[in-house]
N, C-alpha and C positions, 0 to 999 in steps of 0.2 A: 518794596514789600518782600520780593523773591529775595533780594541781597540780604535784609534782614532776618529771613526763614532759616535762612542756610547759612547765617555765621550762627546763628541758635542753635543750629544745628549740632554746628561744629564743637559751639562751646560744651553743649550738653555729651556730646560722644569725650572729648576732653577732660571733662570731670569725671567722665565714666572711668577714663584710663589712667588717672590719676588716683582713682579709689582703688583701681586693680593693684596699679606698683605700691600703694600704702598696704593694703592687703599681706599683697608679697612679703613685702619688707618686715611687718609686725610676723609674720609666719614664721620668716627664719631668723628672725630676734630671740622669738618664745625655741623654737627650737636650735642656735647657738647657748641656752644656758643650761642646755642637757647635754649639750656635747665637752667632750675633753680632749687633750692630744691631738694629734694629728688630725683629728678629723673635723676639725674644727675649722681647719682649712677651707676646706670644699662651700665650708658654708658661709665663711667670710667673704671669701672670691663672690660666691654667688649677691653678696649683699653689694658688693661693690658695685657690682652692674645694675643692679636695683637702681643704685643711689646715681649713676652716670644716666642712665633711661631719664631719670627725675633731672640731669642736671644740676644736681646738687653735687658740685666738686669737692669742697670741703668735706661733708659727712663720708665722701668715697674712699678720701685721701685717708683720713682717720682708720675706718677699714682695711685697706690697702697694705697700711702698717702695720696693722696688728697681723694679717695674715701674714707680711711678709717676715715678721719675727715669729710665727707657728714653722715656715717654713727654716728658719733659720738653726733653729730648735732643736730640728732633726732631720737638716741636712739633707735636707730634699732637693737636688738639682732640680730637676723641673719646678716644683714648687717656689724656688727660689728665686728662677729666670723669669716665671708668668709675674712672680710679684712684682718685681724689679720691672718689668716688660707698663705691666698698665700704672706701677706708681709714675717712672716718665710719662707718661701718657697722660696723668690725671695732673700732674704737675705743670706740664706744658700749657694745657687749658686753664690751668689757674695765674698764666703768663708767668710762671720761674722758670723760665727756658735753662739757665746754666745750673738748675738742681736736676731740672729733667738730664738734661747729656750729663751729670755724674750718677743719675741712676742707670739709663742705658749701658754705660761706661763700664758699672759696675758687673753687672753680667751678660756683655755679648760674648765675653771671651767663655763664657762655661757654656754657652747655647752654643758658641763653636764647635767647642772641645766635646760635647756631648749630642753634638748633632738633631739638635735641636728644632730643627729647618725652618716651621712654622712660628718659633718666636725668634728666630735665630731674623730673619726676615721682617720681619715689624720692627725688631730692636734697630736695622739697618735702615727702615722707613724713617722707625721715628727720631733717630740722631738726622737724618740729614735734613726732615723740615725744621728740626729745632735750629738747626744751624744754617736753616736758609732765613728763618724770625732772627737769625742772631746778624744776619747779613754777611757770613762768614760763608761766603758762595763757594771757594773753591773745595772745604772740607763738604758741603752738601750737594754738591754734585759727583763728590766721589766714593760718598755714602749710596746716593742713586745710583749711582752707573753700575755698583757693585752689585744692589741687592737687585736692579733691572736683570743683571747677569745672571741673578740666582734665579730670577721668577721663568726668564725665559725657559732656563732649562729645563725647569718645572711645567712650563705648559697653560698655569693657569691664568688666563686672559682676563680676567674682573682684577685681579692683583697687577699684573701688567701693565695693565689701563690706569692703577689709580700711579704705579710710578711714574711713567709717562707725564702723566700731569703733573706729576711733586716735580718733574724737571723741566716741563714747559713752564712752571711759574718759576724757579727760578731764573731763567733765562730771560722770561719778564719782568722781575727785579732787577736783572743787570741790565737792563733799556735794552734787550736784543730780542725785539719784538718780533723778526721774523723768523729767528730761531725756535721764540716761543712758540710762535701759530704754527711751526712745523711738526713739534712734538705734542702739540693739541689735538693736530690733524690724525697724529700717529695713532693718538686715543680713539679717535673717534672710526678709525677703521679698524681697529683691535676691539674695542668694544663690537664690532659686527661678527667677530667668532665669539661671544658669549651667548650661551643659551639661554632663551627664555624665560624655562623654569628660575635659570640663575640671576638672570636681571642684571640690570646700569643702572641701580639708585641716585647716581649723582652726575648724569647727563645733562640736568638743569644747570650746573655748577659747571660742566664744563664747556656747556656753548656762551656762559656768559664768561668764563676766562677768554673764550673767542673774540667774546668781543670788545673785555677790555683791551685785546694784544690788538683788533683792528682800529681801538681807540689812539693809538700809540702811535700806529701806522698812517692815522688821519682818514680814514676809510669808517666813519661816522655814519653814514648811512649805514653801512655794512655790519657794524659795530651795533645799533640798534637794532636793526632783526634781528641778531642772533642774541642779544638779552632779551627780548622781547620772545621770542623760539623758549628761548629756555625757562622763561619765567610761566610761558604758557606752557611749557610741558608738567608742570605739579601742580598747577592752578587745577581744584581753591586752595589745595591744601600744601603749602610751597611750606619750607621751611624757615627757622628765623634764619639761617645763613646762605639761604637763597636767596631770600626777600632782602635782606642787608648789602650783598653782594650785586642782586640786581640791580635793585635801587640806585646803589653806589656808581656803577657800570654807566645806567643812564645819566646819572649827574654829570659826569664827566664830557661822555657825548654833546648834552645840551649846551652844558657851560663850553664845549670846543666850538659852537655850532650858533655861538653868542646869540642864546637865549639862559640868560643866567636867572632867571627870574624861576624857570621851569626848573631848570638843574639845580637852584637852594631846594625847593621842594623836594625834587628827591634824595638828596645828601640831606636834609633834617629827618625823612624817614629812615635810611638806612643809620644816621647815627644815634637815632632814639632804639633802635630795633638794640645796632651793639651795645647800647650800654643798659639793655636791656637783658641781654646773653652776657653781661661785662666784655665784651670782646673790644679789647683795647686797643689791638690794631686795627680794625676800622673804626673806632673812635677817632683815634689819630687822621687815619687817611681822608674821614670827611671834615675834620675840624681843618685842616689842612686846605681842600677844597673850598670849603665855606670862609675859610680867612682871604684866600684870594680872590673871591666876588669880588668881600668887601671891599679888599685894596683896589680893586678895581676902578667899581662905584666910586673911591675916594672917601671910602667911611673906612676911616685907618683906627678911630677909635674901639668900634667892635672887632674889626681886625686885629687889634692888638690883643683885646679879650680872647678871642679863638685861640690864638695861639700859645698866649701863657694857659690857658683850660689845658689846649694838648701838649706843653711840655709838663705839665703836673700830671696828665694820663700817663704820658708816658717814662715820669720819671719813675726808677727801678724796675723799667723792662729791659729786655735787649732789643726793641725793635730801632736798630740802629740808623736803618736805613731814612727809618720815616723822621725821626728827630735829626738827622741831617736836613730834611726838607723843613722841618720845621725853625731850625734854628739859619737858614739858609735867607727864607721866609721874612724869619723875623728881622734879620739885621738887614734886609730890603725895605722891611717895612718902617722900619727905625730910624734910618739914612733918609728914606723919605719925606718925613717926620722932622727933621733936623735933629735927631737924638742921637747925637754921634757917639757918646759913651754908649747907650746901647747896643745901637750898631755893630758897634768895637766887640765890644765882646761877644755878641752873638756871632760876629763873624768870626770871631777867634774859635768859639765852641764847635762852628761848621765846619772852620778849615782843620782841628785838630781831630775832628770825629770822622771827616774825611777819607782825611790823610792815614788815620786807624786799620778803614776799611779800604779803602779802595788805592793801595799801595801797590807798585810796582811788583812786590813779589805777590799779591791777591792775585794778580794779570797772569803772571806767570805761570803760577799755581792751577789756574785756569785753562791756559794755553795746554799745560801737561796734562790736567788730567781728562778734557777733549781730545787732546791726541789720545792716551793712551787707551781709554773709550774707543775713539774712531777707529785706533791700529787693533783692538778686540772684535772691531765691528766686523772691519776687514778681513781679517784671518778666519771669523767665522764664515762671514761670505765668499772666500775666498776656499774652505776648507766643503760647502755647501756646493758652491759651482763645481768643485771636485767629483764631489757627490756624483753630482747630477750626470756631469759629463761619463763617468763612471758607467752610472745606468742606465745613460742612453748608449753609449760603448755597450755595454751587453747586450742591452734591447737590441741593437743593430746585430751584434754576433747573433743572438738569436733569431730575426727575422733573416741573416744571410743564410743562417743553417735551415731555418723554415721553406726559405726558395730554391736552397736546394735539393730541400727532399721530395717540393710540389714538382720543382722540373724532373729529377731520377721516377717522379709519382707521372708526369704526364707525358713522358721518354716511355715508361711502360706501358701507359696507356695506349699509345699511340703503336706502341711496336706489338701489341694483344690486337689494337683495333686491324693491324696489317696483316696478322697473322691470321686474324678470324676473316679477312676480305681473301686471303690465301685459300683456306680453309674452303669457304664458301664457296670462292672461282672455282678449284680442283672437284666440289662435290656436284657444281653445277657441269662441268667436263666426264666426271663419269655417270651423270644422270645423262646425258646426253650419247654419252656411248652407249649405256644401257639402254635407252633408247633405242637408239640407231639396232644395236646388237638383237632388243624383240624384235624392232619391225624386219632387218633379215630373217630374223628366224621367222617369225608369222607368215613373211611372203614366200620363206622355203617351203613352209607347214604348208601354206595354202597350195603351192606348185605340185608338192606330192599328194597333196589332199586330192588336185583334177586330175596330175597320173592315176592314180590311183582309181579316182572315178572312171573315168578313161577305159584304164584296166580292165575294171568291173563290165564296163559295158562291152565292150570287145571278149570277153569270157563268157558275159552272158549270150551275145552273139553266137560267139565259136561251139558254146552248147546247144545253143537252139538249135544250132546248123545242123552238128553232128547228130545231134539225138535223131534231127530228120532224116537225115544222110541214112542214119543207121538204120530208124525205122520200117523204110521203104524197103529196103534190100534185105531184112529181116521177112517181113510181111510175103514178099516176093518167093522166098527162101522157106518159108512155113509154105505156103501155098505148092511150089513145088515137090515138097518131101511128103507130102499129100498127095501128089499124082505120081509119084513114083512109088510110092506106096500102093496103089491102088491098081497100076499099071503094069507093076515088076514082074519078070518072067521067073525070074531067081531070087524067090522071095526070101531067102536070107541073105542073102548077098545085099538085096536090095534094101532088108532091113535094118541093117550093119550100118549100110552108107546113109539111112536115112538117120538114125541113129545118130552116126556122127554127126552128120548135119544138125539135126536136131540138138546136140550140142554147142554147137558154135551159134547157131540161132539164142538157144539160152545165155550163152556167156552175151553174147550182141546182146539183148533184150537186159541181161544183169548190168552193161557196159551202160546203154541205155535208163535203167531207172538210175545209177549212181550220178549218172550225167544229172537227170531230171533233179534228183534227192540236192544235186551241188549248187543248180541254179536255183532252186526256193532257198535254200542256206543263203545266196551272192542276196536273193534277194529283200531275205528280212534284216543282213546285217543293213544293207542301201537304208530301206525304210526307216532301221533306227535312225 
């Protein structure tokens, strides 16, 4: 019921987007019959893409042409390269491969000459898948190698990526399986530098190239998870050339893995899907497929059916490759048979379609323009390691230079940090004198401080002494100059001499208080 919900689903959003691109398309119909000249361009281009959306190649081709004769008109180089660029393009889908490479043809040289880069680059895409559908390997690997050159130098990794693969499948055409899975590989790490925002739309597509190349290799297990990885990575909504592709991928697997009953099942999906997309070369490859059960089985008459179906598929294409297997096939399957005229000539058609393609100088061809690829590879890498050794050569100059200036940086530090340990010893040497130098002076201070005191007190002494000294003999001296006075015969004689005396009593007595006056002075400086 769920499965039913959601193909309902899908159908209903499908019709929806199907009314949109009708929509579109009538839009710039009604407005192409207003326009004239040149600008008429723009709006053709734009239908074209309308009509490739819709898958509708013919109605695109139609378009395609008319703008590419607007551009021709008036001589519009770009105009003329874009034409030229998606008529290949639409042609190629419509399986005329050698119309497509003469439209390419026609203008890579002016997308050259006018630098062109972005169609200059598709032009170089689409000549060399065309001439990998033509089996004509060594010109389509040397269309990739070239426009590989161009993209690299450009940077853009979703373009990168889809070369890579145009040359891992080549490389799968020419049975060099593990070349193939090398340049798969290359994808799929190159795909991990694209952004996000910018997407791998077609990662589905290239893990099941994985696993057709691990089909090749007989690594069937291996082969089937990664179609099975990749079919589940767009499930539900996988494309028909996923679904085709996938389908195809497991056939192969089953039928190697002899269950061919499982593997018709899926090569009748993926060949109803192609000729549902008309896609003639997986037409071929499963009618191919499916004719070898039968012979298998021993049902050579339906076998013989598959086969004439895919040489009328494939007659007036270039899918060389595959109508070698088919006529390969067939005169196997005719010899078998007893149908020797048949045989005959189908093996005549094999060995001269062969021998067409895959000629001594194809080989060669090959051989050269791998080298000359691999000798581009190298010189680039070779021009890179230069680089690099280059940068590390400075980097090293500069971190020599950097060590040297941390050692001249840690030489100063070291001869500061000595000179401040200098510094500090000599300040601690004369804190230490000065030191030393108070405490002399403090203990001189203090030595004359108790002379001193000393002094004082020995003065104080010497004054007490004398003032008493003096006093008594003063006292004595007054006392007598009173009894000679009182006593004198010659009383002026007497009073002359008392007189004098009386004078020197007084100086005694002045001698005496200056004494007294000096000892209160000794003794309030003490007390301060």
């Amino acid at each position: 019921m769920l499965r039913k919900t959601t193909r309902l689903t899908f159908l209903g959003c499908l019709l929806l987007g199907v009314q949109a691109h009708s929509q579109k398309i009538d839009s710039l119909k009604n407005e192409l019959l207003h326009q004239s000249g040149e600008e008429r361009f723009s709006i053709l281009y734009e239908l074209v893409f309308g009509y490739l959306s819709k898958e509708d190649f013919p109605e695109a081709l139609k378009y395609i042409e008319e703008a590419q004769q607007v551009a021709g008109r008036y001589d519009d180089s770009l105009h003329i390269v874009k034409a030229g660029r998606v008529k290949g393009m639409i042609l190629h889908k419509l399986d005329r491969t050698a119309d497509a490479i003469n439209e390419f043809k026609k203008v890579i040289f002016i997308s050259q000459r006018n630098k062109f880069e972005d169609d200059h680059e598709a032009i170089l895409n689409g000549l060399a898948v065309a001439y990998t559908f033509q089996a004509k390997y060594d010109r389509a690997l040397q269309f990739h190698f070239e426009c590989l050159t161009m993209r690299e130098k450009r940077g853009n990794h979703g373009d990168i990526c889809i070369t890579l693969n145009n040359i891992g499948m080549v490389y799968y055409k020419l049975k060099n399986s593990e070349k193939a899975l090398e340049y798969y590989k290359r994808t799929l790490e190159e795909s991990d530098q694209i952004d996000l925002k910018q997407g791998f739309d077609y990662k589905d597509r290239l893990l099941i190239n994985i696993g057709l190349c691990n089909n090749d290799l007989k690594d069937f297990a291996s082969a089937v998870k990664f179609i099975l990885e990749g079919m589940k990575l767009c499930a539900p909504e996988c494309s028909n050339h996923t679904i085709m592709s996938g389908e195809f991928g497991l056939g192969v697997s089953l039928s190697s893995l002899n269950k061919p009953k499982e593997a018709e099942g899926h090569f009748l999906i993926s060949y109803h899907v192609a000729r549902k997309i008309n896609d003639k070369r997986f037409q071929l490859e499963n009618l191919i497929y499916l004719a070898r059960i039968k012979i298998a089985a021993g049902l050579y008459e339906p076998a013989s059916k598959l086969l004439k179906k895919a040489e009328v598929v494939g007659a007036g294409t270039d899918y060389n490759e595959l109508l070698i297997n088919v006529y390969n096939q067939a005169s196997k399957l005719y010899i078998e048979m007893k149908d020797y005229n048949n045989g005959a000539a189908y093996q005549s058609k094999y060995i001269t379609l062969r021998d067409s393609i895959h000629s001594a100088e194809l080989t060669k061809n090959l051989l050269k323009i791998h080298a000359e690829y691999e000798e581009r590879e190298n010189r680039a890498r070779i021009i890179a390691q230069e680089q690099i050794l280059k940068l590390k050569q400075e980097a090293i100059n500069r971190q020599s230079r950097l060590n040297l200036l941390m050692g001249a940086i840690a030489v100063l530090c070291i001869a500061l940090a000595l000179i401040l340990v200098r510094i500090n010893r000599d300040k601690q040497k004369v804190n230490h004198l000065l030191e030393q130098k108070v405490k002399e002076r403090t203990q001189s201070l203090e030595a004359s401080l108790t002379a001193l005191q000393r002094s004082h007190s020995e003065l104080e002494e010497f004054i007490v002494k004398t003032s008493r000294d003096i006093n008594s003999p003063m006292v004595t001296m007054r006392g007598l100059s009173n009894i000679m006075l009182a006593d004198s015969d010659n009383p002026q004689t007497t009073r002359e001499n008392v007189k004098q005396l009386e004078r020197i009593i007084n100086s005694l007595a002045e001698l005496q208080y200056r004494l007294t006056e000096l000892n209160e002075e000794n003794h309030g400086k003490k007390a301060i």
